[in-house]
ROSE-4610 file (N, C-alpha, C; in Angstrom, 1 decimal, always signed):
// ROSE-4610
residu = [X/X/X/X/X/X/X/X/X/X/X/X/X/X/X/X/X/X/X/X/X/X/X/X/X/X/X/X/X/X/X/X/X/X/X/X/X/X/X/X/X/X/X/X/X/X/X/X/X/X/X/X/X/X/X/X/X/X/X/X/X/X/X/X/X/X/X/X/X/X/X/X/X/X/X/X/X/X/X/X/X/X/X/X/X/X/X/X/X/X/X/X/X/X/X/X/X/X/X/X/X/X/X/X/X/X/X/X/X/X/X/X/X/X/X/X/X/X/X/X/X/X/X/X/X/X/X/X/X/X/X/X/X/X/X/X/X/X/X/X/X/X/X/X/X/X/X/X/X/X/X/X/X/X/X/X/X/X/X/X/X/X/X/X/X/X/X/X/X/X/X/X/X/X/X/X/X/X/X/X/X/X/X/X/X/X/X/X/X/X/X/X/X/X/X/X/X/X/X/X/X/X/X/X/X/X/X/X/X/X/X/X/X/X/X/X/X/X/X/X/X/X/X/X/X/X/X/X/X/X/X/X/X/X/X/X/X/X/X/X/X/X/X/X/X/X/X/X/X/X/X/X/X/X/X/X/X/X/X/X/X/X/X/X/X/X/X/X/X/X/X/X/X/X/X/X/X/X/X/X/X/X/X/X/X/X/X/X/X/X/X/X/X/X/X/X/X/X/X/X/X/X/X/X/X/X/X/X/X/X/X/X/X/X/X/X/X/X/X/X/X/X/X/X/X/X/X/X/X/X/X/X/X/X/X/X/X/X/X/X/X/X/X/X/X/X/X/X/X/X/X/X/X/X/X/X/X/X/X/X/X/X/X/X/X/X/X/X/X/X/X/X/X/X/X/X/X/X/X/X/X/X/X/X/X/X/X/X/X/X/X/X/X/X/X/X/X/X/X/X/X/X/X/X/X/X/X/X/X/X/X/X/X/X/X/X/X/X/X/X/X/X/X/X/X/X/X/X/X/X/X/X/X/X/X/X/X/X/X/X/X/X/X/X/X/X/X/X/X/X/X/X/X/X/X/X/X/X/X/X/X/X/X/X/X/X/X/X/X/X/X/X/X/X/X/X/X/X/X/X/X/X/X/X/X/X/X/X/X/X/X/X/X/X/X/X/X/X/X/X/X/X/X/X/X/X/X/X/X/X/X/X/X/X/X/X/X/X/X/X/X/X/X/X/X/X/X/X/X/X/X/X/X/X/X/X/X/X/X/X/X/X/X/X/X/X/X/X/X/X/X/X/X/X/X/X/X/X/X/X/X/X/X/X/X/X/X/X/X/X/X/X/X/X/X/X/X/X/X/X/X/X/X/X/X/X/X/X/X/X/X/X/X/X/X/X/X/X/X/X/X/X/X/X/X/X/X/X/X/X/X/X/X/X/X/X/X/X/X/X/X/X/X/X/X/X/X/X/X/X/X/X/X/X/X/X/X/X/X/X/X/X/X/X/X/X/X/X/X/X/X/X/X/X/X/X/X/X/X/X/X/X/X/X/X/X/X/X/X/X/X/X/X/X/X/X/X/X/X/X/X/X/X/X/X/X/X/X/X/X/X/X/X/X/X/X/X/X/X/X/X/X/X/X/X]
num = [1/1/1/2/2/2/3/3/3/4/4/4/5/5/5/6/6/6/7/7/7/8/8/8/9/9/9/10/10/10/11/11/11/12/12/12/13/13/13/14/14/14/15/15/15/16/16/16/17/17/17/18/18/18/19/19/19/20/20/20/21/21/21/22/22/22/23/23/23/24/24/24/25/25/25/26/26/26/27/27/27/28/28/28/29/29/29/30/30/30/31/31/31/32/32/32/33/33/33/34/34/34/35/35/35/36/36/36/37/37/37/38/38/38/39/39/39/40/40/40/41/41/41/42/42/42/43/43/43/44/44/44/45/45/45/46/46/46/47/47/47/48/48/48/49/49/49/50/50/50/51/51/51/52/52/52/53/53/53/54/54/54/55/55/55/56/56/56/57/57/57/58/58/58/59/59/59/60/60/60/61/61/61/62/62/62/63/63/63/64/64/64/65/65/65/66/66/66/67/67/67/68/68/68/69/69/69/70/70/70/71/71/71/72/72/72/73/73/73/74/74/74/75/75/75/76/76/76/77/77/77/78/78/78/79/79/79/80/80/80/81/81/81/82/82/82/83/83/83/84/84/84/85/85/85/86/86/86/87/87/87/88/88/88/89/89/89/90/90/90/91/91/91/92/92/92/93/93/93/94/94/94/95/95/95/96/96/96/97/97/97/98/98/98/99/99/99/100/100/100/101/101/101/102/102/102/103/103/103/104/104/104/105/105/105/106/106/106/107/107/107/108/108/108/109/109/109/110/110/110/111/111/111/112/112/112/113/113/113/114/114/114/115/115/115/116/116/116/117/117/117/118/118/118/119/119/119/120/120/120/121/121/121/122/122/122/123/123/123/124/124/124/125/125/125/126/126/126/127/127/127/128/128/128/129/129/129/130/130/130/131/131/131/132/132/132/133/133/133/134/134/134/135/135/135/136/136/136/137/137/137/138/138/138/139/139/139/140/140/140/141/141/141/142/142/142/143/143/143/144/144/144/145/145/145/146/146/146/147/147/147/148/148/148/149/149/149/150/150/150/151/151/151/152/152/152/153/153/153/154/154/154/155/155/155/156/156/156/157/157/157/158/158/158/159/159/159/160/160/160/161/161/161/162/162/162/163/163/163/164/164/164/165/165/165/166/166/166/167/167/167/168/168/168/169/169/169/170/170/170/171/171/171/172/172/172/173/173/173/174/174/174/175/175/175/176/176/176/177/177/177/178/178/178/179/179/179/180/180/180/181/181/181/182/182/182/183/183/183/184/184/184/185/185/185/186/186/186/187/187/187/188/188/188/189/189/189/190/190/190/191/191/191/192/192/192/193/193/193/194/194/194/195/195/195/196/196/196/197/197/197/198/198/198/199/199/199/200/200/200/201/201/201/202/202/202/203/203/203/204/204/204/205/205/205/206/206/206/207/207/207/208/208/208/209/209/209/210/210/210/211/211/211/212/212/212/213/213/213/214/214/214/215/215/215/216/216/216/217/217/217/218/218/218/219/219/219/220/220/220/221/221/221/222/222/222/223/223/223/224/224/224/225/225/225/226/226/226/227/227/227/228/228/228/229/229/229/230/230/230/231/231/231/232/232/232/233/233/233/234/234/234/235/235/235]
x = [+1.2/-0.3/-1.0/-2.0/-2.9/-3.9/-4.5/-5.4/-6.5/-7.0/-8.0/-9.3/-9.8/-11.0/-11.4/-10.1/-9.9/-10.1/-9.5/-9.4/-10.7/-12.1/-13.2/-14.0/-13.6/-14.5/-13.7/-12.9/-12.4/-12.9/-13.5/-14.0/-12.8/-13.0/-12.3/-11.7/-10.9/-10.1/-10.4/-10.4/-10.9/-10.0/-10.2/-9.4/-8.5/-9.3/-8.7/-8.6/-7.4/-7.0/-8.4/-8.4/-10.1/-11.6/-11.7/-12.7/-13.0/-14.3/-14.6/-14.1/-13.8/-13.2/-14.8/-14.8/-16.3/-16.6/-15.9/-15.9/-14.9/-15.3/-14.8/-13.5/-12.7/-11.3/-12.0/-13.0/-13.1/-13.9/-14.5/-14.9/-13.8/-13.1/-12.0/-11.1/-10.8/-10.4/-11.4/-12.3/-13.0/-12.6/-12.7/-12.6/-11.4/-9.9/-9.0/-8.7/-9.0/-9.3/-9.5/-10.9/-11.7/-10.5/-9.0/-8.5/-7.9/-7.3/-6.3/-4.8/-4.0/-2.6/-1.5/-1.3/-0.1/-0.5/-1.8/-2.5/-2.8/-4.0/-4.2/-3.2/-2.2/-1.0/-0.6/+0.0/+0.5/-0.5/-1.6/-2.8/-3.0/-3.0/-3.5/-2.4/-1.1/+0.1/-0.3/-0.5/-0.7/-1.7/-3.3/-3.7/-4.3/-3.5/-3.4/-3.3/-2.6/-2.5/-3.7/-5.1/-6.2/-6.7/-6.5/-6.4/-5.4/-4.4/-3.5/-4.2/-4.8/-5.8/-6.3/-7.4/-8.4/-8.0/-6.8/-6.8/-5.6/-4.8/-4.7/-5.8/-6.6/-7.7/-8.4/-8.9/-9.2/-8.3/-7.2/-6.0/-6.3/-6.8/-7.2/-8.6/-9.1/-10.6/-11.3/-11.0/-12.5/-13.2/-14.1/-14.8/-13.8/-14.7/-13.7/-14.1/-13.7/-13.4/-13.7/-14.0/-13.4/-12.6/-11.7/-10.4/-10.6/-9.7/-9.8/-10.0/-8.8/-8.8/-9.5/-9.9/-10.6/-12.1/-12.6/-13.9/-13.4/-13.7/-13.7/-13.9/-14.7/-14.7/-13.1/-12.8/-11.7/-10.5/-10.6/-8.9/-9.1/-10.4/-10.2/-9.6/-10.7/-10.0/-8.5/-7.6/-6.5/-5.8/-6.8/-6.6/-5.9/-7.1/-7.0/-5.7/-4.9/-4.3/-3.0/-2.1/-1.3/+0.8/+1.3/+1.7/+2.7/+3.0/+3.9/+3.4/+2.0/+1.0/+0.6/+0.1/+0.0/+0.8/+2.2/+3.0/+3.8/+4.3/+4.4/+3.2/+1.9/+1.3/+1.1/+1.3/+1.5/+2.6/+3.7/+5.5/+5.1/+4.3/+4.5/+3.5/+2.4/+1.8/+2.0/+3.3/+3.7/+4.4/+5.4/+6.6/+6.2/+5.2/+4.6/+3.6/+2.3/+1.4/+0.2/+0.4/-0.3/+0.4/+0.0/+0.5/+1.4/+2.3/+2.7/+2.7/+2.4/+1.9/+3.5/+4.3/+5.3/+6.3/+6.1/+6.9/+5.9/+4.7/+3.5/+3.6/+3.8/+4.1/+5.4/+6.6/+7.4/+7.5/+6.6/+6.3/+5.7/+4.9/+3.9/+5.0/+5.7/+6.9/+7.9/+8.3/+9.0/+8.4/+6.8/+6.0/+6.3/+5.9/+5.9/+7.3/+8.5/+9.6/+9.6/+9.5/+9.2/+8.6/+7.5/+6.2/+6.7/+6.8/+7.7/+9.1/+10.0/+11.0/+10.2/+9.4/+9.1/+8.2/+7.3/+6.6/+7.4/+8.8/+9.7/+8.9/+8.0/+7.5/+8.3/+8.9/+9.4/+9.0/+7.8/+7.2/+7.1/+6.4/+6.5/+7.7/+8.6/+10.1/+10.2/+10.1/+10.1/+10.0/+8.6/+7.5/+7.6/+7.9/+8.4/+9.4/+10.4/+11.9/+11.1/+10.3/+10.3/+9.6/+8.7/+7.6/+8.1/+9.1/+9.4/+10.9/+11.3/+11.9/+11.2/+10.3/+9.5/+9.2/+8.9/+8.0/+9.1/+10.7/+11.4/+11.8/+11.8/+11.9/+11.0/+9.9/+8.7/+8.8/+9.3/+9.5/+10.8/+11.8/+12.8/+11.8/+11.0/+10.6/+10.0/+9.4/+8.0/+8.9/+9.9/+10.8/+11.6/+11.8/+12.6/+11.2/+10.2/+8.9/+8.9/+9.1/+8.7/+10.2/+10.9/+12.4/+13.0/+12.3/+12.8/+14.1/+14.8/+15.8/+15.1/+14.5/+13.8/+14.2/+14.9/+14.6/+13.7/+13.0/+11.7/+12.1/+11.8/+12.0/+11.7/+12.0/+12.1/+13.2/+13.6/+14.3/+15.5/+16.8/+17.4/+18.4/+18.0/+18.9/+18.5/+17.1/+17.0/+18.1/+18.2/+18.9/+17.8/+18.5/+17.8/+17.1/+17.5/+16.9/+17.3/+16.3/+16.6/+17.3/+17.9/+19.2/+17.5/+18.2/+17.9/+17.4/+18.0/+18.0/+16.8/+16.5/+15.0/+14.2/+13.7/+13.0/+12.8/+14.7/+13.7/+13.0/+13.0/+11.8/+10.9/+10.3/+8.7/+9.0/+9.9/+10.5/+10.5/+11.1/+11.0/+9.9/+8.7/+7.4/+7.3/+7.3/+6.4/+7.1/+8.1/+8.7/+7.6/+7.7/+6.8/+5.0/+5.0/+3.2/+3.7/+4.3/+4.5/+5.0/+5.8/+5.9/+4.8/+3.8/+2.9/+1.6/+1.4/+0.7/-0.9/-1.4/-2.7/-3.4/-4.1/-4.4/-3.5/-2.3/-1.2/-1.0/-1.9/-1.6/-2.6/-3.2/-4.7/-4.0/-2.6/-2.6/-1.2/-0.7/+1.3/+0.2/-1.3/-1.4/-1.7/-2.1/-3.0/-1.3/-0.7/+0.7/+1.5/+1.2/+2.2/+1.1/+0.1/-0.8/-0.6/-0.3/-0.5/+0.8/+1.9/+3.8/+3.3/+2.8/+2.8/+2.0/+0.8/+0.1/+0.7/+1.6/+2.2/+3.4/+4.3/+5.0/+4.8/+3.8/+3.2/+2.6/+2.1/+2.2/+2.9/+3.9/+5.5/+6.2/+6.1/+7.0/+5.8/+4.9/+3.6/+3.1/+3.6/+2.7/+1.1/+0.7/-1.3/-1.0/-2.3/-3.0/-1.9/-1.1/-0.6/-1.0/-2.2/-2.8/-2.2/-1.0/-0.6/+0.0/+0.6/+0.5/+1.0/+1.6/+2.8/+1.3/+0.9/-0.1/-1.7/-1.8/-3.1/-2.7/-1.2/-0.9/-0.4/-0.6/-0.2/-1.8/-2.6/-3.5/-4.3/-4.3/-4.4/-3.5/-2.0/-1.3/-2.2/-2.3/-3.1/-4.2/-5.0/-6.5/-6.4/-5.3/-5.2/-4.5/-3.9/-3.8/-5.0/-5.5/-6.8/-7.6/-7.9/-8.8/-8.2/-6.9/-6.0/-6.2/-6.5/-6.9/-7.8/-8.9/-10.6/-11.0/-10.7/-11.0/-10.7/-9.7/-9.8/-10.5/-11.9/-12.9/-13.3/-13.7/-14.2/-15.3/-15.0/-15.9/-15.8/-14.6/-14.8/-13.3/-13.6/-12.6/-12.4]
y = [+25.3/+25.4/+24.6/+25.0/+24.4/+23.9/+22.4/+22.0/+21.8/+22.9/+22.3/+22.4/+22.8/+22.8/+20.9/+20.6/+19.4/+18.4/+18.6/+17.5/+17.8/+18.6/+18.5/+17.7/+17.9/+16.9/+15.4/+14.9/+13.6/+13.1/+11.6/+11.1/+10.3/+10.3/+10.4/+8.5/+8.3/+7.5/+5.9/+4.5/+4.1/+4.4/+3.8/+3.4/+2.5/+1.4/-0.3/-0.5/-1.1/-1.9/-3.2/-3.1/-4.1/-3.6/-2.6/-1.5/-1.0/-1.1/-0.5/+1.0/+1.0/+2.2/+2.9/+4.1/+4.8/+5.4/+4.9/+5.6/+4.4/+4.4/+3.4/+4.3/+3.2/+4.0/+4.9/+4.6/+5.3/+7.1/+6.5/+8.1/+9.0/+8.1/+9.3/+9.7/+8.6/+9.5/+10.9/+10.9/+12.0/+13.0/+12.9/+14.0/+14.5/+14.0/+14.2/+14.5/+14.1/+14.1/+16.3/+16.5/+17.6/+18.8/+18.5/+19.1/+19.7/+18.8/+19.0/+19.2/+19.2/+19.9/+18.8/+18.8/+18.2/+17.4/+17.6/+16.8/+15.6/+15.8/+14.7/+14.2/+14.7/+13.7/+12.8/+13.3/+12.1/+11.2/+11.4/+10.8/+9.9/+9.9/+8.7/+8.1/+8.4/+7.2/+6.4/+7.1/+5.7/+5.4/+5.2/+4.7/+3.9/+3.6/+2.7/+1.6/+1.8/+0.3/-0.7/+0.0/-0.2/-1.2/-0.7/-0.9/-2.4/-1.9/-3.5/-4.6/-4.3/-5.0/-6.1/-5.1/-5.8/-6.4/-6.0/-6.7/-8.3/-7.9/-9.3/-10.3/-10.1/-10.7/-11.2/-10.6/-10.9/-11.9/-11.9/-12.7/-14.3/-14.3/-15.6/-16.2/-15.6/-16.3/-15.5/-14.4/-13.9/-12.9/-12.5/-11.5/-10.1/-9.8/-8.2/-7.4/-6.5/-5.2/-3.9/-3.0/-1.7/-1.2/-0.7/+0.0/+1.6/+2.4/+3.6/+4.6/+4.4/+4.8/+4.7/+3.3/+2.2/+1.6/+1.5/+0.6/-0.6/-1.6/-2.8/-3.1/-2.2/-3.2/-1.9/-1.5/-0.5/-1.3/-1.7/-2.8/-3.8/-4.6/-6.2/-5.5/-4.0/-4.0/-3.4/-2.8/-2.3/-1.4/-1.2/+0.0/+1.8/+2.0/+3.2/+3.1/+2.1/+2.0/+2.5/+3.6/+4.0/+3.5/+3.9/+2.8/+2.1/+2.4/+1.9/+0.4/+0.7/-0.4/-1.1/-0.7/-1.4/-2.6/-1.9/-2.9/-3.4/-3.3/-4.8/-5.1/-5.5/-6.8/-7.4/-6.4/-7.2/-8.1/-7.7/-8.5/-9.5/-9.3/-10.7/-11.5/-11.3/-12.1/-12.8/-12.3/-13.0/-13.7/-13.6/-14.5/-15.1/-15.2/-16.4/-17.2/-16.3/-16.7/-16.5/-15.8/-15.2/-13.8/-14.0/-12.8/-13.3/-12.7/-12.6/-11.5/-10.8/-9.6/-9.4/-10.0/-9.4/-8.4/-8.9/-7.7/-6.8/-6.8/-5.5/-4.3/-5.0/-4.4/-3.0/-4.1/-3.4/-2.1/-2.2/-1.3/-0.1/-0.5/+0.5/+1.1/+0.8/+1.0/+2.3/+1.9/+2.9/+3.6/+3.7/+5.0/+5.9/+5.4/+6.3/+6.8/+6.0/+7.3/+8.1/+8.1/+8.9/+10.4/+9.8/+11.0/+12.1/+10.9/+12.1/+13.0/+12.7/+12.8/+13.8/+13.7/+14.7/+16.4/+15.4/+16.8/+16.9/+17.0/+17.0/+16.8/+15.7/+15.6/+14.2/+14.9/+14.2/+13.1/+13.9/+12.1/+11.2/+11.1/+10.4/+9.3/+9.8/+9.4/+8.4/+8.8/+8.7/+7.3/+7.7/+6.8/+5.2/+5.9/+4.3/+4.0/+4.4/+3.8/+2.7/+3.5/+2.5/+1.2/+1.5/+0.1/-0.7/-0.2/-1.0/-2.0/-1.2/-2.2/-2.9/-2.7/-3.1/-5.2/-4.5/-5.5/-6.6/-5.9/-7.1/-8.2/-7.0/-7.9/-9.1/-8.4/-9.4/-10.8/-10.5/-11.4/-12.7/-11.9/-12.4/-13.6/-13.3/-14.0/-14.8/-14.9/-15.7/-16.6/-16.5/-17.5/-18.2/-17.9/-18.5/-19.5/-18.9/-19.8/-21.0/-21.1/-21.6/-22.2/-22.5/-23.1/-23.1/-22.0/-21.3/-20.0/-20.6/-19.1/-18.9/-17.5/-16.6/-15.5/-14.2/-13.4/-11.8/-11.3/-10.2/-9.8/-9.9/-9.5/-7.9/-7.1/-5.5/-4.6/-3.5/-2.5/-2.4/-2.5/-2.2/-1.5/-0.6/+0.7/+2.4/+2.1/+3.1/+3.7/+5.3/+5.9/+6.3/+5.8/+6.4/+5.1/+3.4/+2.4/+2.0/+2.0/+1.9/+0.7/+0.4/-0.9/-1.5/-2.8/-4.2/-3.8/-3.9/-3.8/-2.7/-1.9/-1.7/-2.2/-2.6/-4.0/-5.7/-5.4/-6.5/-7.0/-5.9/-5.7/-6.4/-6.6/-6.5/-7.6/-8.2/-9.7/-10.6/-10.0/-10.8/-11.0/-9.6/-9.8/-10.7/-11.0/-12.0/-13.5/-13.5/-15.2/-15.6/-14.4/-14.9/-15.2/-14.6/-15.2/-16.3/-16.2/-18.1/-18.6/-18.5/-19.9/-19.9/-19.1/-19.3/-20.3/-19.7/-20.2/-20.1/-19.4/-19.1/-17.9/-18.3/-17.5/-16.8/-17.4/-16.8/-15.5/-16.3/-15.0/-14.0/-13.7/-13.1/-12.2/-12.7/-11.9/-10.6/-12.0/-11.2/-10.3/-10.1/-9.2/-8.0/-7.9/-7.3/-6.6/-7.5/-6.1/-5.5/-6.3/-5.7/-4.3/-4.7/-3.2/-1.9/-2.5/-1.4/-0.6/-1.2/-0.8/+0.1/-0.3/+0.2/+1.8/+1.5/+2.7/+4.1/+4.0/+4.1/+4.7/+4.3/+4.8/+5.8/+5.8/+6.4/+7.8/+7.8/+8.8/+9.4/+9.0/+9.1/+10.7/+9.6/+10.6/+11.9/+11.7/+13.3/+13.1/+13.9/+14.2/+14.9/+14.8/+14.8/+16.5/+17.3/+18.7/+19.8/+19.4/+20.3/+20.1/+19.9/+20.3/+20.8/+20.0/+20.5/+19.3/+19.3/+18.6/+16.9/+17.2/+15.9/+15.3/+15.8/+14.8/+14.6/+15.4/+14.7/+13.7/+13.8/+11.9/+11.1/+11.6/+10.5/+10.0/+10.5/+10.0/+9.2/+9.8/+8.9/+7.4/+7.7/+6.3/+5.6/+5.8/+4.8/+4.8/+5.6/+5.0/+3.5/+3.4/+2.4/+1.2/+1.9/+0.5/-0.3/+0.9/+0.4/-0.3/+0.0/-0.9/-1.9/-2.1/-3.7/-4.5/-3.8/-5.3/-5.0/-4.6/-4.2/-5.9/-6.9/-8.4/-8.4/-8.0/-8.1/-8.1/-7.5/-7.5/-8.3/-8.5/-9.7/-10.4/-11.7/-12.6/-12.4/-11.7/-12.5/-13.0/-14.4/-14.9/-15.3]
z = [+1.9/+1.7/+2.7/+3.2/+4.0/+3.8/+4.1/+3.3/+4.5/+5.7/+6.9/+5.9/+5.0/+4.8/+3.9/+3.3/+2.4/+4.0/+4.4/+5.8/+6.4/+6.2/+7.2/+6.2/+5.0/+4.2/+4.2/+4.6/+4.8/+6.2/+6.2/+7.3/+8.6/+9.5/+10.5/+10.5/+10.2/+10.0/+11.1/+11.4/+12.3/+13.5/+14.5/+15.4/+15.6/+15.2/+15.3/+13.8/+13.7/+12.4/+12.6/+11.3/+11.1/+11.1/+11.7/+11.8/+10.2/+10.0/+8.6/+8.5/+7.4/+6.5/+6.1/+6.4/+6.2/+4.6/+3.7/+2.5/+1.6/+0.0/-0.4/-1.2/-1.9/-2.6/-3.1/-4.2/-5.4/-4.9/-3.5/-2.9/-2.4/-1.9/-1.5/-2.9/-3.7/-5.0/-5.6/-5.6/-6.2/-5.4/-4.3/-3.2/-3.7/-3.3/-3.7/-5.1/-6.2/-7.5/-7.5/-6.8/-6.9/-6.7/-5.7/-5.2/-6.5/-7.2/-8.1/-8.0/-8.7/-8.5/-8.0/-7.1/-6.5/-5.6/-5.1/-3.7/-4.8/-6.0/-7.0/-7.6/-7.9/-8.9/-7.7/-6.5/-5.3/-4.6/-4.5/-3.6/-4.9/-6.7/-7.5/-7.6/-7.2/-7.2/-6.1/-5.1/-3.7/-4.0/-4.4/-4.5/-5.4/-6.7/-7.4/-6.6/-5.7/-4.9/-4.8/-4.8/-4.5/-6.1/-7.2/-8.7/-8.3/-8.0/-8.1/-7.1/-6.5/-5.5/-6.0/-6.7/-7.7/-8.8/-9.7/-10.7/-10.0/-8.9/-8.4/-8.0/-7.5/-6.9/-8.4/-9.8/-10.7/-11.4/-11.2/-11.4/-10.9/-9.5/-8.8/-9.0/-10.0/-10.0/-9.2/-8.2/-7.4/-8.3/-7.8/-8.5/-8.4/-9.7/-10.5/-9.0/-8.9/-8.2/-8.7/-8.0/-9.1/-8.0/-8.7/-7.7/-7.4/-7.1/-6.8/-7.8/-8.7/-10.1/-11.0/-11.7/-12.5/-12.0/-12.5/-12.4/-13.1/-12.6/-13.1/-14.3/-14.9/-16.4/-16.7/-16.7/-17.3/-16.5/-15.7/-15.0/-16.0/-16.1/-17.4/-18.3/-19.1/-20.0/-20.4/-19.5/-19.2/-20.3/-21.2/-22.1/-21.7/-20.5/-19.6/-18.6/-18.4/-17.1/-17.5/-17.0/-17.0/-17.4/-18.2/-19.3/-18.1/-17.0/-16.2/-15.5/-15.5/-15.0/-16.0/-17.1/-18.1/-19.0/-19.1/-19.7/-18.4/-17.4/-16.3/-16.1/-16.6/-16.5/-17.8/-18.9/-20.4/-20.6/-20.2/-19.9/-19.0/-18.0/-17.4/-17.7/-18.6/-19.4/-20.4/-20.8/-21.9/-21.8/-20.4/-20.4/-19.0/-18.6/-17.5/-17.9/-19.0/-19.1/-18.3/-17.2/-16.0/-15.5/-13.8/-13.5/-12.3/-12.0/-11.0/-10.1/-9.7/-8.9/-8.3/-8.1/-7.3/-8.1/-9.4/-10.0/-10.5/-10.2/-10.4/-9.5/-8.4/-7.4/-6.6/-8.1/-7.7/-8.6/-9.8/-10.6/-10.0/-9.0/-8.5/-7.8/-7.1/-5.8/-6.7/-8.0/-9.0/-9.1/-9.2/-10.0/-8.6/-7.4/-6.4/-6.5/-6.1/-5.9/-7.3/-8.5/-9.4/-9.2/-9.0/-8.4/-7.4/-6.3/-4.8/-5.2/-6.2/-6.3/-7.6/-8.4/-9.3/-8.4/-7.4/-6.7/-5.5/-5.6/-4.0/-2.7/-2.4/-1.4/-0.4/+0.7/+1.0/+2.1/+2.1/+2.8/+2.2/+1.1/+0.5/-0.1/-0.2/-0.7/+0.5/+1.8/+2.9/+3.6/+3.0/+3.4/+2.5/+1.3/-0.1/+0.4/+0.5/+1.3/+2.2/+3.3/+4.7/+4.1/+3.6/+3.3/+2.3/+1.3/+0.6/+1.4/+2.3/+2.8/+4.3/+4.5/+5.2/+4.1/+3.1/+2.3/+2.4/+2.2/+1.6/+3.4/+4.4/+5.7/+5.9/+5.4/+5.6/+4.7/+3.4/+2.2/+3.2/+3.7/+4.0/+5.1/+6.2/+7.2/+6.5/+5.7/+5.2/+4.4/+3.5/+2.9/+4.3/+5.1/+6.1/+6.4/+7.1/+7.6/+6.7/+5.0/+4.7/+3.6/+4.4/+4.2/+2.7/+2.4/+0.8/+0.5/+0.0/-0.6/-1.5/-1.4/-1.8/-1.4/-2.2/-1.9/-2.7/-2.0/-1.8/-3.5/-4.6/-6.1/-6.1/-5.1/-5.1/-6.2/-5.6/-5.6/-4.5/-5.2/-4.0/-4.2/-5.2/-5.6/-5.4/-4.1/-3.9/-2.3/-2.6/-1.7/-0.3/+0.9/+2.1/+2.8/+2.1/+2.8/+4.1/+4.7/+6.3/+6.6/+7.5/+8.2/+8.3/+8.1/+8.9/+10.4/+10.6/+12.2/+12.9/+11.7/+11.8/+12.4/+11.1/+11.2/+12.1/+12.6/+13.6/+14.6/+15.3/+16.5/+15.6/+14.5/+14.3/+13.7/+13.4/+12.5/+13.9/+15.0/+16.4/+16.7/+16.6/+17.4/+16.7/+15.0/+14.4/+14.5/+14.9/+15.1/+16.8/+17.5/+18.5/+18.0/+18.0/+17.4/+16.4/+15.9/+14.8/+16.0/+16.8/+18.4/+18.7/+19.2/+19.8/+19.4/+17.9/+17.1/+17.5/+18.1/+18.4/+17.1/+16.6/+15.5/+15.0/+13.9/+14.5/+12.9/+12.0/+10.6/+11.6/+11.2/+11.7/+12.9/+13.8/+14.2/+14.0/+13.3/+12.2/+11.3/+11.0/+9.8/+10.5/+11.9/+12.9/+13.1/+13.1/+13.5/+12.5/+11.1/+10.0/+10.0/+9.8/+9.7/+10.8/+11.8/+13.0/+12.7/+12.4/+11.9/+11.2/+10.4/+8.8/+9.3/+9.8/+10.4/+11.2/+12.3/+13.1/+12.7/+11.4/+10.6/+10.0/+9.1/+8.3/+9.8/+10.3/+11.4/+12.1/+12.3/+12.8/+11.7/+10.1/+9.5/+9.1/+9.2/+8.7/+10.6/+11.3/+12.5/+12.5/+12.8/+12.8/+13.4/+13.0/+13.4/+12.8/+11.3/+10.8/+9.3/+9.1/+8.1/+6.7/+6.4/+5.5/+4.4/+3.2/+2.5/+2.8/+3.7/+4.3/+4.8/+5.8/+6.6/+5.6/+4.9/+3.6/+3.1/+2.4/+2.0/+2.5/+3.9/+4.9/+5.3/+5.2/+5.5/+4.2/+2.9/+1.7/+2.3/+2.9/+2.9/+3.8/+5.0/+6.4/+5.6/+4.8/+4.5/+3.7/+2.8/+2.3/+3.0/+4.0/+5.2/+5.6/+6.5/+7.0/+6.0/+4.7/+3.4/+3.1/+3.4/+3.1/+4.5/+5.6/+6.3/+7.0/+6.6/+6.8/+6.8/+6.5/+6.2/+8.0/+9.0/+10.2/+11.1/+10.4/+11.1/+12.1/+13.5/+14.4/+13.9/+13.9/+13.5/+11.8/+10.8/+9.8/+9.5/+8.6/+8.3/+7.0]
């Protein structure tokens, strides 16, 4: 199925990681939403991520959010939130007292191969493989940075996780910007983003308008809205 009329109503993606995003979650959910079918069931699993956003950030004292899914008062009150989201943040309210978002996270990470693996879409599958081992490389560097055994509280019984050795081209680039140390997160987020983008384009190639590259593009939109804070001149 081809979706070019779906894709003239979606706005043209930025250029630069940090560049404002021209539409907020909750707009491109409706849009997608309007679709229905299989484009909506996979486009509201990735973009929960947007929901877990907010209710982390609500977690730390900032102001509520509304997410893609949820409006803010419906994430406080977490009645509506889907039971796989719902109850990992009830369990870990009860046995921390707070939240820990890292095993929220890894909840959200289950729903997706679930979903892909229920609507055989194999980008997706694809795509959760890469980033979730993506996440735990990254986990691995930042516990080393910070002289901690720690390791990434993931999934590591999914099939199709890419080698190590993936990853460390971009575990190298980022030991170089920590030597260098010149603006040096601001610029390790400037590249975990661009990876992450770049991937996500790799496995759905662009101008075949079909189901792989619409939620590939749902994926990079939510790149782009996670480090939109990149902006020049803000910090």
């Amino acid at each position: 199925m081809a979706y070019e009329y779906l894709f003239s109503a979606l706005p043209v993606l930025p250029e630069r990681l940090g560049d404002k995003v021209s539409i907020e979650p909750r707009e491109l959910w409706q849009i997608v939403k309007a679709e229905g079918g299989v484009c909506e069931f996979l486009s509201q699993a990735i973009l929960y991520a947007n929901d877990i956003k907010s209710l982390e950030r609500s977690s730390m004292g900032l102001e509520a959010q509304d997410g893609a899914i949820h409006s803010k008062e419906e994430l406080q009150d977490k009645s509506q939130l889907p039971s796989w989201l719902h109850s990992s943040l009830m369990a870990i309210e009860r046995e921390k007292g707070g939240y820990e978002f890292r095993k929220v996270w890894t909840s959200y990470y289950e729903n997706l191969f679930a979903v892909a693996d229920l609507c055989g879409c194999s980008f997706l599958n694809e795509w959760t493989c890469w980033d979730l081992g993506f996440r735990d490389a990254l986990a691995q560097f930042r516990a080393h940075l910070e002289y901690v055994d720690v390791s990434y509280d993931g999934i590591d019984y999914f099939e199709g996780h890419p080698p190590a050795s993936e990853y460390k081209p971009i575990v190298e680039a980022l030991v170089s910007l920590k030597e260098r140390g010149s603006d040096q997160w601001r610029d390790m987020d400037k590249l975990i983003g661009k990876n992450r983008i770049e991937k996500a384009r790799q496995l759905a190639p662009g101008y075949q308008f079909d189901l792989n590259e619409l939620i590939s593009y749902v994926i990079q939109y939510t790149v782009f809205k996670e480090f939109e804070y990149l902006q020049e001149g803000v910090r």
